[in-house]
ChimeraX commands (.cxc) that place a marker at each C-alpha (Angstrom):
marker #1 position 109.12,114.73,100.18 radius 0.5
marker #1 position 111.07,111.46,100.42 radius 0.5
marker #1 position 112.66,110.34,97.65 radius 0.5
marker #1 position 111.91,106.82,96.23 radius 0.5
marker #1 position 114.16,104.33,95.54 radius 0.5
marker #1 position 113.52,104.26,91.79 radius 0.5
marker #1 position 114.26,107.45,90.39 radius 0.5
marker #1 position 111.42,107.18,87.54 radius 0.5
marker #1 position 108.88,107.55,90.28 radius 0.5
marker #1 position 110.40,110.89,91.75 radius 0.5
marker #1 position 110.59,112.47,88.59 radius 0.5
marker #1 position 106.78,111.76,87.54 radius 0.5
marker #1 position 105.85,112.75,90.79 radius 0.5
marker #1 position 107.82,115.85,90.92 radius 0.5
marker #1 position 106.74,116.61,86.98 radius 0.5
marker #1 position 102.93,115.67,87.16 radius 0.5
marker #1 position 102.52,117.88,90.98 radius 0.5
marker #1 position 105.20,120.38,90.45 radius 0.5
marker #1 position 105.72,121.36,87.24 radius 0.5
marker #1 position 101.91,120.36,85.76 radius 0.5
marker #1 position 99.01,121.66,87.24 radius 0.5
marker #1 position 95.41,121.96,86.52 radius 0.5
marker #1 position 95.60,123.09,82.88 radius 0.5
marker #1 position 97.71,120.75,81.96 radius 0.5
marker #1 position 96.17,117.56,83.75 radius 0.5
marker #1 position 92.63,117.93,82.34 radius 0.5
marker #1 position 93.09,119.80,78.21 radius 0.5
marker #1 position 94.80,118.30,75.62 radius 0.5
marker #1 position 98.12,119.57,74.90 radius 0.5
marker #1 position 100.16,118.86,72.22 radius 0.5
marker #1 position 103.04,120.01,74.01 radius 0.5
marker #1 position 102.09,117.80,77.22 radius 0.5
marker #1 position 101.69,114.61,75.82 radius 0.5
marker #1 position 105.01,115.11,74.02 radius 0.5
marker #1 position 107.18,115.52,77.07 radius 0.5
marker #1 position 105.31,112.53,78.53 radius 0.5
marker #1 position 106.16,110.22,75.77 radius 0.5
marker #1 position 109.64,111.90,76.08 radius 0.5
marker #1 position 110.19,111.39,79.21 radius 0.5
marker #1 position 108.42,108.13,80.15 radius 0.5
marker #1 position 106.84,106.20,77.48 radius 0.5
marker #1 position 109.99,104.23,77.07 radius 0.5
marker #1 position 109.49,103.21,81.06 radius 0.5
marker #1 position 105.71,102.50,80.60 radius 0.5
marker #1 position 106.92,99.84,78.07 radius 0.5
marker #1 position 109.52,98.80,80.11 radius 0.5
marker #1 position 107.62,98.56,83.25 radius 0.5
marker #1 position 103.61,98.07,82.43 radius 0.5
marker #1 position 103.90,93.94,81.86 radius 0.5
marker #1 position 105.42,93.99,85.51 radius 0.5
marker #1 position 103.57,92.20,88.15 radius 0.5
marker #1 position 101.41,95.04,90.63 radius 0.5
marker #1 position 102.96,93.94,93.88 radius 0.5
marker #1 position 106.14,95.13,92.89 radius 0.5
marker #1 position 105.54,98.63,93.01 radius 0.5
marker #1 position 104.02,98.33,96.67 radius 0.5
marker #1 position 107.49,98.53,98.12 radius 0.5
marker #1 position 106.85,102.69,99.01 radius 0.5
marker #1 position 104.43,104.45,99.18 radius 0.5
marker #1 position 106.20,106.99,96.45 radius 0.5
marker #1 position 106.67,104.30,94.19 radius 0.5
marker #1 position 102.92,103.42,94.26 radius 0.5
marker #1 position 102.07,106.88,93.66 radius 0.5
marker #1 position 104.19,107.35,90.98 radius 0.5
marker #1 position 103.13,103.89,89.37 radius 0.5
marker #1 position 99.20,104.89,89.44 radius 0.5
marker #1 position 100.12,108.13,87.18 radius 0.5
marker #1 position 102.46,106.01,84.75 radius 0.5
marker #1 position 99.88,103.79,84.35 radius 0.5
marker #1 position 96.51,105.45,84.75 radius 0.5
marker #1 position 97.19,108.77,83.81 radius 0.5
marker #1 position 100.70,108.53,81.57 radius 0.5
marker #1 position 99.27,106.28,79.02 radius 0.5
marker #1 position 95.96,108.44,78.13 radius 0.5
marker #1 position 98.16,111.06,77.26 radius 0.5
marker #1 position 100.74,109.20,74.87 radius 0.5
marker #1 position 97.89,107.39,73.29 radius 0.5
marker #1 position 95.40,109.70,73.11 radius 0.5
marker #1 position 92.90,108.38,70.34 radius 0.5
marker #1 position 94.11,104.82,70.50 radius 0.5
marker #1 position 93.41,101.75,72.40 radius 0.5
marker #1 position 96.15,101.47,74.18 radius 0.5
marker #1 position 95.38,104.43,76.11 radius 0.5
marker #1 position 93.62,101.94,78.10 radius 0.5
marker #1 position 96.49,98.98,77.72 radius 0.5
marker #1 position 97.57,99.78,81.54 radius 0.5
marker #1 position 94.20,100.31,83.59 radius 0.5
marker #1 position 94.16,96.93,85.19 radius 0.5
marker #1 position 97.47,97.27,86.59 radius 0.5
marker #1 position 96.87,100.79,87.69 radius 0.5
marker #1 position 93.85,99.71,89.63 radius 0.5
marker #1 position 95.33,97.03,91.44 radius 0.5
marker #1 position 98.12,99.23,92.60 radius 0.5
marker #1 position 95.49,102.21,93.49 radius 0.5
marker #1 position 93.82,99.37,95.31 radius 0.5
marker #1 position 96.38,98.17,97.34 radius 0.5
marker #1 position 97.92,102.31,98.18 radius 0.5
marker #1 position 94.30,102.87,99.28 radius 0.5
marker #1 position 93.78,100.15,101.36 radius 0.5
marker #1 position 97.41,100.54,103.18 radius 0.5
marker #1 position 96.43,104.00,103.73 radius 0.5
marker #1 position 99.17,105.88,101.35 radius 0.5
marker #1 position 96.71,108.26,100.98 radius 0.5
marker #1 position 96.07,109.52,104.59 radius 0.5
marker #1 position 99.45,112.75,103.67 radius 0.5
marker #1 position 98.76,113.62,100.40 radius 0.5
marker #1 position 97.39,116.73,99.10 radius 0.5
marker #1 position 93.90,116.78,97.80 radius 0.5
marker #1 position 94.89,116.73,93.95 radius 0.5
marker #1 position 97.68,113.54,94.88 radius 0.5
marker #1 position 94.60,111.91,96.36 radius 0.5
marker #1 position 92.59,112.98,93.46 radius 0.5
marker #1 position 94.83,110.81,91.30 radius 0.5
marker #1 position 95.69,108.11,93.68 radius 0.5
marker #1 position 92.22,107.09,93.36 radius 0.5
marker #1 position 91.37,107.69,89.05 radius 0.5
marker #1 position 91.82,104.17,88.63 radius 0.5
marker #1 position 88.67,103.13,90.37 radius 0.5
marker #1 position 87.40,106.25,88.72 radius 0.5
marker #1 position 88.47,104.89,84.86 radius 0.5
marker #1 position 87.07,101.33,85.72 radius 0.5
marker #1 position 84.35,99.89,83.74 radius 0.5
marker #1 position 83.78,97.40,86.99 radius 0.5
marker #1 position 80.58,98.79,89.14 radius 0.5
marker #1 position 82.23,97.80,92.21 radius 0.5
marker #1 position 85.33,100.23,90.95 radius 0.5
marker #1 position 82.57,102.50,90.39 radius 0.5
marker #1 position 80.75,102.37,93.74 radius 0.5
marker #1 position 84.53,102.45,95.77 radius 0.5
marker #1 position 85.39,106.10,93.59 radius 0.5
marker #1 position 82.13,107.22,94.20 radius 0.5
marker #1 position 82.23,107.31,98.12 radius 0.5
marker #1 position 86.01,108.11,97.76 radius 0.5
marker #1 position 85.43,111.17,95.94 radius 0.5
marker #1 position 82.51,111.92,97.83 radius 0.5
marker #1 position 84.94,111.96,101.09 radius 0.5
marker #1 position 87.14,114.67,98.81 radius 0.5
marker #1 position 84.40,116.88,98.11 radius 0.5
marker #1 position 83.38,118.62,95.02 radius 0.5
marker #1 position 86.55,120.77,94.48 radius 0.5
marker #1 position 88.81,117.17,94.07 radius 0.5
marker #1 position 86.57,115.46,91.08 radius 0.5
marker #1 position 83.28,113.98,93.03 radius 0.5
marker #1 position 81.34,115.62,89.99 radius 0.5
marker #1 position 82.94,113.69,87.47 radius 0.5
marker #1 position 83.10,110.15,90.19 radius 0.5
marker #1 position 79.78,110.67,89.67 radius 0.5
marker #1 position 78.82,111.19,85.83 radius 0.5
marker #1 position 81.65,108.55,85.48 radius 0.5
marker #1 position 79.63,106.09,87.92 radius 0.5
marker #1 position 76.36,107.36,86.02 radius 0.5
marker #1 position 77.70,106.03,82.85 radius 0.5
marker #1 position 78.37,102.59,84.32 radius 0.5
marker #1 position 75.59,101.74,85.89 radius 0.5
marker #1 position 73.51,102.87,82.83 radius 0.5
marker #1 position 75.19,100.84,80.49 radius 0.5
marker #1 position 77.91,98.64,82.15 radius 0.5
marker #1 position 81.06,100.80,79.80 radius 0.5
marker #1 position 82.30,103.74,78.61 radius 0.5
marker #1 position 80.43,104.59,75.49 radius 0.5
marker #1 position 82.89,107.30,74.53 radius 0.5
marker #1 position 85.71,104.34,74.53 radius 0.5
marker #1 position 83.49,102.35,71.97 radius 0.5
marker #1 position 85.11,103.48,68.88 radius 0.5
marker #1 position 88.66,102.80,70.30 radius 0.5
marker #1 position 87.70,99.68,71.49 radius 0.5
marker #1 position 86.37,98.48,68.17 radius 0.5
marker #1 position 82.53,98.09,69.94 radius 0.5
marker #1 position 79.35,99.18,68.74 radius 0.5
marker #1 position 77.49,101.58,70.39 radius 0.5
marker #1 position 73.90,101.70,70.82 radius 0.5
marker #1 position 71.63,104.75,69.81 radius 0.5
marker #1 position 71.02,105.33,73.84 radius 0.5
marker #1 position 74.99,105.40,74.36 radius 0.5
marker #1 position 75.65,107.58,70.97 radius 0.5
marker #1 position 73.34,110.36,72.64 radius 0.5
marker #1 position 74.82,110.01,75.76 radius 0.5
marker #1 position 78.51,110.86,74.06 radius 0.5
marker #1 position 77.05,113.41,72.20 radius 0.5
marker #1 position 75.36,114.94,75.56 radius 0.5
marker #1 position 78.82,115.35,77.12 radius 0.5
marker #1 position 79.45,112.27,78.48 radius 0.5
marker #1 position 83.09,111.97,77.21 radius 0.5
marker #1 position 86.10,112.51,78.97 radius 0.5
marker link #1:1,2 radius 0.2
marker link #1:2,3 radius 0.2
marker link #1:3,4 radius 0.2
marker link #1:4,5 radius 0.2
marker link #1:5,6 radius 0.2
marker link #1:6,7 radius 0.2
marker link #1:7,8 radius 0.2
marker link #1:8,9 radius 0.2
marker link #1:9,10 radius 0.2
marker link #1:10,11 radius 0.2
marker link #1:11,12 radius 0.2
marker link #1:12,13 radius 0.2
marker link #1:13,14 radius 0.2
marker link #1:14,15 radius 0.2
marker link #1:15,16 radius 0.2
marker link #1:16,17 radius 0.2
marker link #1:17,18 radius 0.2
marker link #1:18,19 radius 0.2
marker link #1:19,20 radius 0.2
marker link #1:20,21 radius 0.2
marker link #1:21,22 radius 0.2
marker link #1:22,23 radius 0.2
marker link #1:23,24 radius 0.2
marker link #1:24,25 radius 0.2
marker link #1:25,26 radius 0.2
marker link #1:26,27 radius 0.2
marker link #1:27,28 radius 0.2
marker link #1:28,29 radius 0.2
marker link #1:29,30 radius 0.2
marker link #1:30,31 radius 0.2
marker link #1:31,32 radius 0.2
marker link #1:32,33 radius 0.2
marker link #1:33,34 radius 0.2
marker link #1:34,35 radius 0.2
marker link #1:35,36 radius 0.2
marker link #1:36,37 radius 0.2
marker link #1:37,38 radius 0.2
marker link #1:38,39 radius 0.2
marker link #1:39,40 radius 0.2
marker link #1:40,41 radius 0.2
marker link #1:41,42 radius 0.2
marker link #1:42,43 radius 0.2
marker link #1:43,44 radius 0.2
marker link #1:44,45 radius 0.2
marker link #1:45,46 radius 0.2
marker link #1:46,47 radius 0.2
marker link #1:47,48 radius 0.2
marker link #1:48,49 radius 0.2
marker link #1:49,50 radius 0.2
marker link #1:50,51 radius 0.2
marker link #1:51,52 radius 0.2
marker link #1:52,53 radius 0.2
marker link #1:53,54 radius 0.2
marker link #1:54,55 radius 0.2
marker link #1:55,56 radius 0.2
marker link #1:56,57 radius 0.2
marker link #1:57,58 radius 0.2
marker link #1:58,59 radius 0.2
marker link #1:59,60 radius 0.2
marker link #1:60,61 radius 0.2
marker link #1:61,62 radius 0.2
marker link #1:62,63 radius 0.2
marker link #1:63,64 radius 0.2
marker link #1:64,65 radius 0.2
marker link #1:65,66 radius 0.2
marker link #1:66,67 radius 0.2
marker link #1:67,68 radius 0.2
marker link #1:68,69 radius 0.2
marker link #1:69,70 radius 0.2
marker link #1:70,71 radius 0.2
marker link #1:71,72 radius 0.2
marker link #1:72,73 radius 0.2
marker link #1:73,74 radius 0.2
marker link #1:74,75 radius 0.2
marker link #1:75,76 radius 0.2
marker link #1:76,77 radius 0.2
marker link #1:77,78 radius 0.2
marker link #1:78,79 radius 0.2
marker link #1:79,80 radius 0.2
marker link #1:80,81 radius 0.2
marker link #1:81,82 radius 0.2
marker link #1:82,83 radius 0.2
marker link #1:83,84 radius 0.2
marker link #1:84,85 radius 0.2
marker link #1:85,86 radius 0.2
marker link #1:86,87 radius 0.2
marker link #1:87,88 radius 0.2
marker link #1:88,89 radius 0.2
marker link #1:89,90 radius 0.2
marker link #1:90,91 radius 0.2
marker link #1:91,92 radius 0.2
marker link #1:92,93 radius 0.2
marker link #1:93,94 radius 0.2
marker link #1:94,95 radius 0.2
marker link #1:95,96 radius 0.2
marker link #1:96,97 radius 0.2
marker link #1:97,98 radius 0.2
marker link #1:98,99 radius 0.2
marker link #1:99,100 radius 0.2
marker link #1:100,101 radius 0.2
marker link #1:101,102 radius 0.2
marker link #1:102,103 radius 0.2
marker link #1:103,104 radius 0.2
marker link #1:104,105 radius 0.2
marker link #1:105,106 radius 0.2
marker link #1:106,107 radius 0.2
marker link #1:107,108 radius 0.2
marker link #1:108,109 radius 0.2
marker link #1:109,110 radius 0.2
marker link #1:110,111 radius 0.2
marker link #1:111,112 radius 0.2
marker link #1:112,113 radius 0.2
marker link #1:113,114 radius 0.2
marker link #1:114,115 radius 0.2
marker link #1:115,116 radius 0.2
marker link #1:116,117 radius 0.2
marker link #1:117,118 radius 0.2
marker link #1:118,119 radius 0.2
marker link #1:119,120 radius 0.2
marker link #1:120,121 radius 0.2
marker link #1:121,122 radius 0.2
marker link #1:122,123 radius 0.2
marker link #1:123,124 radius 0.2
marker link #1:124,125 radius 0.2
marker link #1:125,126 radius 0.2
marker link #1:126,127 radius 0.2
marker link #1:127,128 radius 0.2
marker link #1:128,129 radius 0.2
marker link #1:129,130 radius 0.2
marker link #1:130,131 radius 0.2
marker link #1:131,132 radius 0.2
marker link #1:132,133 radius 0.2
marker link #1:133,134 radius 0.2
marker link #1:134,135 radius 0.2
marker link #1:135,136 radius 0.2
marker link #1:136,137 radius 0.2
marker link #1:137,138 radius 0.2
marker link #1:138,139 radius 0.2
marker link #1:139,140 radius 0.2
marker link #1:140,141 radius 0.2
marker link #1:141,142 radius 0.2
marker link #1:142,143 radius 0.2
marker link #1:143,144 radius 0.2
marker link #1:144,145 radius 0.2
marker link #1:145,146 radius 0.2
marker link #1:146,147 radius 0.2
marker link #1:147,148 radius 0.2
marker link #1:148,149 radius 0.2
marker link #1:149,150 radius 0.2
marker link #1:150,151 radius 0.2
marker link #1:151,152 radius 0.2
marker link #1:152,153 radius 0.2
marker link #1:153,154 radius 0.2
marker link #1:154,155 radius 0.2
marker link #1:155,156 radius 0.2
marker link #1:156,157 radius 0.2
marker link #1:157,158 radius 0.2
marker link #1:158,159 radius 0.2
marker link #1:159,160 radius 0.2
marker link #1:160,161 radius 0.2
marker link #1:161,162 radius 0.2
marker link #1:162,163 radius 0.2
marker link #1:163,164 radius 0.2
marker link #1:164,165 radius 0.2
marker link #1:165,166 radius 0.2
marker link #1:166,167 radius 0.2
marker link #1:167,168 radius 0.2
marker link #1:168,169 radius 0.2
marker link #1:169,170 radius 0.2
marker link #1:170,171 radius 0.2
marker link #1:171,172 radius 0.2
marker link #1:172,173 radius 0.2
marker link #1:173,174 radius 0.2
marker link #1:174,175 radius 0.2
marker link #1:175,176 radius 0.2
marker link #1:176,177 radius 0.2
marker link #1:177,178 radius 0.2
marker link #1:178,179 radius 0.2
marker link #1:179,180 radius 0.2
marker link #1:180,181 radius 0.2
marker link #1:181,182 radius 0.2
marker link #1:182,183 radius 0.2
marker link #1:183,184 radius 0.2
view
């Protein structure tokens, strides 16, 4: 693995691939979201106003920057708004990586996250670009949940589990869809 040049992105690389796995990536953990905030919340605040382009410069670097602000944040705001603060940034990054083709080495779960931006998007377009994306990974690399996620979008246009945190009212269609499941 080449190193980047900022030494933030080769350390959440190294962490989320190398020392996380499965387990840890997809259940809440106490202990998880602790070192995260530990060890890079203070760099998601110092970094996540920063213009997109600027973390095109590698193809590391982009990596990197689509965890700290896609996946990072989730974890050290779990329950809160803010959870959410650094999604547009993340996409436009995941964009860019994708369409420059920093994809074509990676692993299947580096992929996998390379691409949860379009994934998390509340944008049908974001929707319809995870959807063939993950259906090019196969089912073992999250087309399952590309798919509920794009279900839930093109039902009713957002997230209804995010309504609460996003102080928005939910419908009685969208409150039985949470309570089917449809939260993640």
């Amino acid at each position: 693995m080449t190193l980047a040049p900022r030494p933030w992105a080769s350390d959440i690389f190294h962490l989320w691939f190398h020392q996380l796995g499965p387990g840890d990536w997809f259940t809440r953990s106490g202990p998880v979201d602790s070192l995260l905030t530990r060890r890079f919340g203070g760099i998601w605040q110092a970094l996540r106003k920063r213009p997109f382009h600027e973390f095109l410069r590698d193809p590391l670097t982009a990596r990197a920057a689509v965890l700290l602000f896609d996946q990072v944040p989730r974890n050290i705001f779990r329950n809160s708004a803010q959870a959410f603060a650094s999604d547009p940034l993340a996409r436009s990054i995941a964009r860019e990586a994708l369409r420059r083709g920093w994809d074509a080495e990676l692993t299947g779960p580096e992929r996998q996250f390379l691409a949860m931006p379009l994934m998390h998007s509340e944008a049908i377009a974001d929707q319809l670009a995870s959807l063939a994306y993950y259906a090019a990974l196969g089912p073992r690399f999250g087309f399952g949940f590309a798919r509920a996620h794009y279900r839930m979008i093109a039902r009713f246009g957002r997230f209804p589990h995010r309504n609460a945190l996003l102080a928005r009212r939910s419908t009685p269609a969208e409150r039985r869809a949470v309570a089917a499941g449809n939260s993640w």
